[in-house]
C-alpha positions as CSV (number, residue, x, y, z in Angstrom):
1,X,0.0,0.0,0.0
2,X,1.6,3.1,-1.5
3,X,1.8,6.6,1.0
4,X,-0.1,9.4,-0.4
5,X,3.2,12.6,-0.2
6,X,2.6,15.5,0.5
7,X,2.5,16.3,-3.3
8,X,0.4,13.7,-4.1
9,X,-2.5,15.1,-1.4
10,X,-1.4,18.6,-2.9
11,X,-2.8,17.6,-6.4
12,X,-5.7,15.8,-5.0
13,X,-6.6,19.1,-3.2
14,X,-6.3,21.2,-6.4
15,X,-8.3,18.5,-8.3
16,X,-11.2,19.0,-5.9
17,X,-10.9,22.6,-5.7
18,X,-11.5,22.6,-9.7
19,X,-13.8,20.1,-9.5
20,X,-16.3,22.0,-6.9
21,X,-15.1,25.3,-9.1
22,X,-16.7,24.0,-12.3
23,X,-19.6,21.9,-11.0
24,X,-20.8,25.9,-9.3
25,X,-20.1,27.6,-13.0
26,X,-22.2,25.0,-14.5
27,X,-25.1,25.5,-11.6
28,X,-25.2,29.1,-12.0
29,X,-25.9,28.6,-16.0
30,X,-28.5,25.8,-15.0
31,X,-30.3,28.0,-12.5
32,X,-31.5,30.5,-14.8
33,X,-33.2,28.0,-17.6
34,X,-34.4,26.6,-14.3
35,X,-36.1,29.4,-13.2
36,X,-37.7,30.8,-16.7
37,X,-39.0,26.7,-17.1
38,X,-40.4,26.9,-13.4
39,X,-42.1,30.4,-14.1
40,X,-43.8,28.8,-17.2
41,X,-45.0,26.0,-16.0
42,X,-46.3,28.0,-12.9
43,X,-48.1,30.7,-14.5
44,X,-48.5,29.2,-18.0
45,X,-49.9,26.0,-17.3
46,X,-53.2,27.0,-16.0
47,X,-54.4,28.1,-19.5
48,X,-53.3,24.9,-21.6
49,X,-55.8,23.2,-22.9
50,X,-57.2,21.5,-25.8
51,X,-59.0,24.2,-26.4
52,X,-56.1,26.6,-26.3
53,X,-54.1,24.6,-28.4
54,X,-56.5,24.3,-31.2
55,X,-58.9,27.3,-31.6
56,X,-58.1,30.9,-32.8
57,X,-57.7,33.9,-31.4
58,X,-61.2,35.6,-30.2
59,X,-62.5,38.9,-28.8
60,X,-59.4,40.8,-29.9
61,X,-57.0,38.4,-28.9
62,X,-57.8,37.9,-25.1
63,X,-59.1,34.9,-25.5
64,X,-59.5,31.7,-27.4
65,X,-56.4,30.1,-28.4
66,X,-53.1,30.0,-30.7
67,X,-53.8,27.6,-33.3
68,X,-53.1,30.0,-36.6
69,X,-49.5,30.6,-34.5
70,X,-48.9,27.2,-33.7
71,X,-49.3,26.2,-37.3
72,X,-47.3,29.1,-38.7
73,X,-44.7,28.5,-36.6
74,X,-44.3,24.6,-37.7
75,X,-44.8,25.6,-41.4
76,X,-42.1,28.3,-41.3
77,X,-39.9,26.2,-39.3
78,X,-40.2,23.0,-42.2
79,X,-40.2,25.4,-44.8
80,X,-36.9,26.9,-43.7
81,X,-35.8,23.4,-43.1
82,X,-36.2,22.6,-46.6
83,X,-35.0,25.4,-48.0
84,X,-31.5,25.6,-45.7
85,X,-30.3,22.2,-45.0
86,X,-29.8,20.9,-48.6
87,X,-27.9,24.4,-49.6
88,X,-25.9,24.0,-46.4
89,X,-24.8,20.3,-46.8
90,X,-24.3,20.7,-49.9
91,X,-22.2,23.7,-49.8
92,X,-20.0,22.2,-46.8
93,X,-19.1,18.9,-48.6
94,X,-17.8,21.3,-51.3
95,X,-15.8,23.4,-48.7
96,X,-14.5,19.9,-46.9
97,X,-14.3,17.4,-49.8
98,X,-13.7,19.7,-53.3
99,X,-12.4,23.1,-52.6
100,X,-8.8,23.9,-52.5
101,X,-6.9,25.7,-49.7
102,X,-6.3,28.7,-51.3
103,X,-6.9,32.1,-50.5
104,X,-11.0,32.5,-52.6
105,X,-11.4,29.1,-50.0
106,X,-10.6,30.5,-46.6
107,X,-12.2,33.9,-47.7
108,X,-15.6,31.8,-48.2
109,X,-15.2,30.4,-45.0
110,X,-14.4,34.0,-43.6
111,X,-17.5,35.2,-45.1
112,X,-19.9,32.3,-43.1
113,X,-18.5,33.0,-40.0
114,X,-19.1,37.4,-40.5
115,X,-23.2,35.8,-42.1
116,X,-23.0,33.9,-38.4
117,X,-23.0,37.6,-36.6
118,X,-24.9,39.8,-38.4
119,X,-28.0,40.2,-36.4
120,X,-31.4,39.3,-37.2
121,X,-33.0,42.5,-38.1
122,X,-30.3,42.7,-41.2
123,X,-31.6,39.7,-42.4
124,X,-35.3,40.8,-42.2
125,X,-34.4,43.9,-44.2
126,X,-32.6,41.6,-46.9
127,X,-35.6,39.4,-46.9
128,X,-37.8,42.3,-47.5
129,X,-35.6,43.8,-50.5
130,X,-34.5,40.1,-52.1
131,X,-37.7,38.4,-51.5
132,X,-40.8,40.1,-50.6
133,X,-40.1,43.0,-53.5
134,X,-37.2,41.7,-55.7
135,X,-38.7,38.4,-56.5
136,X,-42.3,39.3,-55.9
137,X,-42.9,36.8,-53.5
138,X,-44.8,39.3,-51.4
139,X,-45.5,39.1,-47.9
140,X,-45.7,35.3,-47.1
141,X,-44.4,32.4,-45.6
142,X,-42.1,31.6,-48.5
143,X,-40.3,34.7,-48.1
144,X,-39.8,34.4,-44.5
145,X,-38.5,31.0,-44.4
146,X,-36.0,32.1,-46.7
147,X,-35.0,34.7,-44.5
148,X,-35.1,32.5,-41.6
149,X,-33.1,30.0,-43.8
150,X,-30.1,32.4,-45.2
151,X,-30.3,33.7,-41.5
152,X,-29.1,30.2,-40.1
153,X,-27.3,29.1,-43.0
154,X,-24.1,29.5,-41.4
155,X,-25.1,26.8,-38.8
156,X,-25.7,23.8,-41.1
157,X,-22.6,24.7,-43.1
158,X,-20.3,24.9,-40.2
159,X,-22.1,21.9,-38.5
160,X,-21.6,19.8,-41.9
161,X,-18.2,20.9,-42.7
162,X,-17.1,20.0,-39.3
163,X,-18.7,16.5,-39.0
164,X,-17.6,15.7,-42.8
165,X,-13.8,16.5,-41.4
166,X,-14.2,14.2,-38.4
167,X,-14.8,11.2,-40.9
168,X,-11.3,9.7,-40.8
169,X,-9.3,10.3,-44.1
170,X,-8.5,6.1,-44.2
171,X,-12.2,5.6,-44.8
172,X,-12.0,7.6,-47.8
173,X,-8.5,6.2,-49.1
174,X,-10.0,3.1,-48.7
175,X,-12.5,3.3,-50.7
176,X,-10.1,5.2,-53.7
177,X,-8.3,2.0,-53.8
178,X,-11.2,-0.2,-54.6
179,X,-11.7,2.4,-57.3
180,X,-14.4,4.4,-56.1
181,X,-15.2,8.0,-57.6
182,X,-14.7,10.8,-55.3
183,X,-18.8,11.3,-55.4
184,X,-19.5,7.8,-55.1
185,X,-17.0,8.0,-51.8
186,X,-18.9,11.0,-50.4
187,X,-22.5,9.6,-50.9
188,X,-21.9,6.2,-49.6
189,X,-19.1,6.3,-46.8
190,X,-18.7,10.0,-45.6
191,X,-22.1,11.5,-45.7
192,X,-23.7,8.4,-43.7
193,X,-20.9,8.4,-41.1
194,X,-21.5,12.5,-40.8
195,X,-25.1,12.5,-40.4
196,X,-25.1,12.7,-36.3
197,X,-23.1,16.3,-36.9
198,X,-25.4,17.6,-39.4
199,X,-28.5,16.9,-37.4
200,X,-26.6,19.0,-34.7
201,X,-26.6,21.8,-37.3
202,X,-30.2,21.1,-37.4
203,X,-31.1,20.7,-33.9
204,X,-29.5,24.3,-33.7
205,X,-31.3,26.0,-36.8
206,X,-34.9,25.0,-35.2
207,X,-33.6,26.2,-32.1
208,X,-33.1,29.5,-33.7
209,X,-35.9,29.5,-36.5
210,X,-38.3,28.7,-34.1
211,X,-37.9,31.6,-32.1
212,X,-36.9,34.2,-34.4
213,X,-39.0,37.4,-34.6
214,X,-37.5,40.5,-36.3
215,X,-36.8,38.5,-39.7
216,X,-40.6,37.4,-40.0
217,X,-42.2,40.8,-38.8
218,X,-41.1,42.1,-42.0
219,X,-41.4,39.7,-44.4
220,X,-44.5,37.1,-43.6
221,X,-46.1,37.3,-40.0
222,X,-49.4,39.2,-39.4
223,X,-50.7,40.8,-36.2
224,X,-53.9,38.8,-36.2
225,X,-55.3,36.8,-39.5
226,X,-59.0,35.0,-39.3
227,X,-58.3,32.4,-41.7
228,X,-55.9,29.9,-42.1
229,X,-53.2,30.0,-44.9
230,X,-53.8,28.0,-48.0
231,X,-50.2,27.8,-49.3
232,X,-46.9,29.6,-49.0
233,X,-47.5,32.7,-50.7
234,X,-50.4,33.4,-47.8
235,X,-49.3,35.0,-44.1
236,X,-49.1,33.2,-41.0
237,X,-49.2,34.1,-37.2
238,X,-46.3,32.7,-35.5
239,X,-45.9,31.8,-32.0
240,X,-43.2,34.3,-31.4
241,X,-44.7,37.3,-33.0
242,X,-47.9,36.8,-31.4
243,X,-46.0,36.0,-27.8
244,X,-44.7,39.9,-28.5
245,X,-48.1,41.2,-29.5
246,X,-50.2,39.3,-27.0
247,X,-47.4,40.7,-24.3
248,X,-47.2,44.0,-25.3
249,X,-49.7,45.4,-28.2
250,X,-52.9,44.3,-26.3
251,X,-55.0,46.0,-24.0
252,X,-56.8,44.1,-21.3
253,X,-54.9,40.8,-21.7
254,X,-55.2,38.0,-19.3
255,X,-52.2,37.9,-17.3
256,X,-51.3,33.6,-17.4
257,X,-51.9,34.0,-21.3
258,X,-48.5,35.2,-22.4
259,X,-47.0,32.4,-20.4
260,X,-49.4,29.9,-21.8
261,X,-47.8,31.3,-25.5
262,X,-44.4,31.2,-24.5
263,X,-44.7,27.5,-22.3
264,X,-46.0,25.9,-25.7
265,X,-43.3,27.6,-28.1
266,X,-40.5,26.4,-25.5
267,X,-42.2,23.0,-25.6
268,X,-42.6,22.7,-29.2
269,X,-39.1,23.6,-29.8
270,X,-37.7,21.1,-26.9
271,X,-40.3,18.4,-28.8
272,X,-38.2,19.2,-32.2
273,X,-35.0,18.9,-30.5
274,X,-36.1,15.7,-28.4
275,X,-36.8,14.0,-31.8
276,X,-33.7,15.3,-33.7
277,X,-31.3,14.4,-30.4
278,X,-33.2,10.6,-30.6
279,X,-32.7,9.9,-34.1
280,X,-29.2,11.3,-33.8
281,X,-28.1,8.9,-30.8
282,X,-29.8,5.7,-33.1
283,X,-27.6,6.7,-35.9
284,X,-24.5,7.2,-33.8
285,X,-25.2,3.9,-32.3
286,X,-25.2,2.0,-35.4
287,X,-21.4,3.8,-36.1
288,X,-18.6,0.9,-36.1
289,X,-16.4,3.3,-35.1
């Protein structure tokens, strides 16, 4: 049985010094998102319902429910999906796989990062000039899930690009030696063993989509709107543009029903993620390596 020295219980000191150190710095990040979730569900959770979840706004807003939001939202969120993810992978397997490391190369990749910072009401005022007037999309949900999707674009690439470099290089020489095309090598032994990172970019880009307001106040969210819409060149409520209005625009509004709006876009977000982070952990546990 070995002595601990004097250096030994030294180190062992420090170790739990750093230890007790980080575990507080990670409790006082926790205890905020613990507090917000708590004041939800305490004030918010009186007014969910069936009925809440699934009827329209009525008597200017104070009542009824947040159907035409909750729709909007999920449409604007799929639409942005659709419109960002396969522009994002495909521009990061040309970044990782294709481009050379020249000076136009790293300047791209300079270029992401700056798109990564600009803030949100830039990109609304883009969407408004390239989408709602240049193309003539109007004011609609196409225009601002593109907005929403060049707003987050950033995320998938960088996502992408980084889980495409993670791939170890022998699994691509490999398959050169069997004579595989470069193509052939991406699409069947890269992308596959990538897909965990890019549903990370994902899992981030709803995050952010979902809860974006500035980008979709401009170019396809309306205050209130009876009916529901018919196709993507219509308007839409969203959850987080009506959480604002109902919060701030409206006279004489019950106090537990901005919580209720704000509880149910947290939860539908956390229900996005929760089936992204699943399928992500199956896939990763069918990796051989």
């Amino acid at each position: 049985m070995f002595e601990a020295t004097q250096l030994n219980r030294k180190n062992e000191t420090r170790q739990t010094l750093i230890r007790s150190g980080l575990g507080t710095m990670t409790g006082i990040l926790i205890l905020p998102v613990a507090l917000i979730l708590g004041t939800l569900l305490y004030k918010g959770l009186p007014v969910i319902s069936f009925e809440f979840l699934f009827t329209s706004p009525t008597n200017g807003m104070t009542a009824g429910g947040i159907f035409p939001a909750l729709l909007g939202t999920v449409l604007l969120v799929l639409v942005a999906l659709l419109a960002s993810v396969p522009l994002g992978v495909a521009a990061a397997i040309y970044l990782s796989e294709y481009a050379p490391n020249n000076w136009s190369t790293r300047a791209i990749n300079l270029a992401i990062i700056n798109l990564a910072g600009v803030p949100s009401i830039v990109h609304a005022l883009f969407g408004v000039g390239a989408f709602v007037i240049f193309f003539k999309f109007g004011t609609s949900i196409l225009a601002a899930s593109l907005t929403l999707a060049i707003m987050t674009l950033p995320v998938v690439i960088v996502a992408t690009r980084e889980s495409l470099q993670a791939v170890p290089m022998a699994f691509r020489e490999a398959c050169w030696n069997m004579g595989a095309t470069r193509w052939q090598t991406i699409r069947r032994v890269v992308l596959p063993n990538a897909v965990t990172g890019i549903l990370t970019g994902v899992i981030l880009e709803v995050s952010r989509t979902a809860g974006e307001t500035a980008p979709i106040m401009f170019t396809g969210a309306a205050f209130f709107l009876p009916l529901l819409p018919q196709g993507v060149l219509d308007q839409t409520m969203a959850l987080s543009l009506h959480l604002f209005v109902v919060s701030t625009q409206v006279p004489g509004m019950p106090e537990a029903l901005p919580f209720g709006v704000a509880l149910v876009l947290i939860s539908m977000v956390l229900l996005m993620n929760s089936l992204s982070i699943a399928l992500r952990m199956y896939l990763r546990g069918k990796k051989k390596w």
